[in-house]
C-alpha positions, 0 to 999 in steps of 0.5 A: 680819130680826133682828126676825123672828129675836127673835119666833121665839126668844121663840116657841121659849122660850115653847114650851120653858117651857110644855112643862116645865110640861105636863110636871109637871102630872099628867093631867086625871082622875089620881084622888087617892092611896088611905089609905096609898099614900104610902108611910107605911102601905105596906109594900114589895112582897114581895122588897125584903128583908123575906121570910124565905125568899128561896132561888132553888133550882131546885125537885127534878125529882122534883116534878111542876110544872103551873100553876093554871088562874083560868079564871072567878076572882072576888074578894072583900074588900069586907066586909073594907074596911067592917070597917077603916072600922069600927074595925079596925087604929085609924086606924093600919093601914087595910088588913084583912091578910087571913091565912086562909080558911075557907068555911061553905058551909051559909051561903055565907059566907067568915071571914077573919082580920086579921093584924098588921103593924107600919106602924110599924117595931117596933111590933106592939100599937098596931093594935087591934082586930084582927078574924076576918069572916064575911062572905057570898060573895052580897054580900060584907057583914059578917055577923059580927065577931069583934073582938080586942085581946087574948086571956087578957091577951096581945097577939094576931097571929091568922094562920090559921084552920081547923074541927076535929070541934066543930061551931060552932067555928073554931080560930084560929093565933096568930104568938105561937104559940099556938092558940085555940078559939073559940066562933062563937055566943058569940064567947068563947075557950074554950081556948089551947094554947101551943107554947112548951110543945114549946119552939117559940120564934121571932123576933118575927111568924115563929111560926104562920102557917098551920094545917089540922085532917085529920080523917083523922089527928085531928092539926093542922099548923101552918106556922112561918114562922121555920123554914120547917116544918109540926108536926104536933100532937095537942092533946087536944080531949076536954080540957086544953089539953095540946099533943104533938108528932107529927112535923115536916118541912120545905117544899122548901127556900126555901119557908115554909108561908103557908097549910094545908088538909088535903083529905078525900083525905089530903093537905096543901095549901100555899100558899107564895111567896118572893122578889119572889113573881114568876111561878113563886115563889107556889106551891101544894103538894100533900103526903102528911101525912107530909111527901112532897112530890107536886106544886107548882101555879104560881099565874099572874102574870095573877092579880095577887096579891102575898102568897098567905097562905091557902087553902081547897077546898070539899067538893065540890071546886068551887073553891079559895079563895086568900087575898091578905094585901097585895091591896088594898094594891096595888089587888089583892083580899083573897080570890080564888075559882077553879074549881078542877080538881086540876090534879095 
């Protein structure tokens, strides 16, 4: 009897040591970590105390609130990750932190701009060059690179990206706030404006991120993440490099403006999200140029974005594009392109 009590508590023991190390050993076909997945080039999801604007504040009844259809939804980004194979980011940051969008349609082709973020804490200049991408909405392959690692001899932070009335010509938004003109066929700078010359100062990486043209007013409007505020300025494009200030106003409190688009109807599109940028804290909001607010459109969870930093709605109005500036960090996508029905 002992004899058969020993073999079963060798059994059991044997049992218990083999479950233990089942239990360490990750599963058959667990595919290795990504670039940067563990945790040295990762950085924390939006929420873990790294947003500006993390105001809970019911929004104003008075705002009409719907949720964006993504019905049929398609992503892009592709392009975007050859460019970081390519040299962008120098082996330092390996994700293209796309911050706007603007479509030429005549080509069927998306540019896209690759913000900087400091992998590094502190550390904002050892990650270039940083590039704006053309790239086509057929296949998603580079057509063009437009690569940066300074500007004029100054650092750069481009964030946003929007046409004006020049044909050939992209106006880009600096986090240094400044404003560049660049010319698409040569790939040159032409022209900077400086919005330190209206006195706009800002914390470091919380100056313009994101910027519209209206061809409505003739004026640009530029988000400043650091205040949470949209200027409205007249930059003079006949000549100069002389900036004015029109007119400021600010988003619904504890919202910041991550992207612009001014619509051919007057309005002011916003793409914006706060805290952990959970169901109901990435928004897009409809303005009247004068600062009214009009309607905010939920962007679902299902959509799996997790910076919603962009934003464009093509001529015909077919399709709103959505930029996701950390995507691709968690296995997201860079660009989102929604059959778009003005929900408001």
């Amino acid at each position: 009897m002992r004899k058969y009590i020993l073999i079963l508590l060798t059994l059991g023991l044997s049992l218990i040591l083999a479950g233990s190390t089942l239990a360490q050993r990750p599963p058959q076909g667990t595919p290795p970590p990504r670039p940067g997945n563990n945790g040295e080039n990762r950085p924390p999801r939006p929420g873990d105390g790294n947003q500006a604007n993390t105001s809970s504040e019911p929004m104003d009844d008075s705002i009409v609130q719907v949720t964006l259809n993504i019905t049929g939804y398609e992503t892009f980004g592709a392009a975007l990750a050859d460019q970081i194979v390519a040299g962008d980011g120098a082996g330092i940051d390996n994700y293209f932190r796309n911050s706007g969008v603007v479509i030429d349609e005549e080509q069927n082709a998306y540019y896209a701009v690759n913000g900087v973020h400091p992998v590094n804490q502190g550390d904002y200049t050892s990650y270039y060059p940083k590039s704006i991408v053309m790239a086509s909405l057929e296949d998603d392959s580079i057509m063009e690179v437009y690569a940066f690692s300074e500007v004029n001899g100054h650092d750069v932070d481009m964030e946003a990206l929007t046409y004006a009335e020049a044909e050939n010509t992209l106006y880009v938004g600096d986090e240094y706030n400044l404003i560049y003109e660049l010319d698409l066929p040569t790939g040159n700078i032409l022209r900077e404006w400086d919005l330190a010359d209206i006195g706009v100062s800002t914390n470091v990486d919380k100056g313009i991120e994101a910027m519209t043209y209206s061809p409505n007013t003739g004026y640009f409007y530029a988000g400043i993440q650091d205040t949470g505020s949209i200027l409205v300025l007249d930059l003079s494009l006949d000549e100069g490099t002389t900036v004015t200030q029109i007119d400021e106003f600010q988003l619904v409190q504890g919202w910041a403006p991550s992207g612009l688009f001014a619509h051919a109807d007057g309005s002011l599109w916003v793409v914006s999200m706060r805290g952990g940028g959970q169901e109901g804290n990435q928004m897009i909001f409809n303005y009247a140029t004068d600062g009214t607010p009009l309607c905010a459109i939920r962007i679902p969870s299902e959509l799996g974005m997790t910076r919603p930093d962009g934003i464009y709605i093509d001529s015909a109005d077919e399709f709103i594009y959505i930029v996701d500036s950390q995507g691709p960090i968690y296995d997201g996508h860079s660009l989102y392109r929604i059959p778009w029905s003005n929900p408001c």
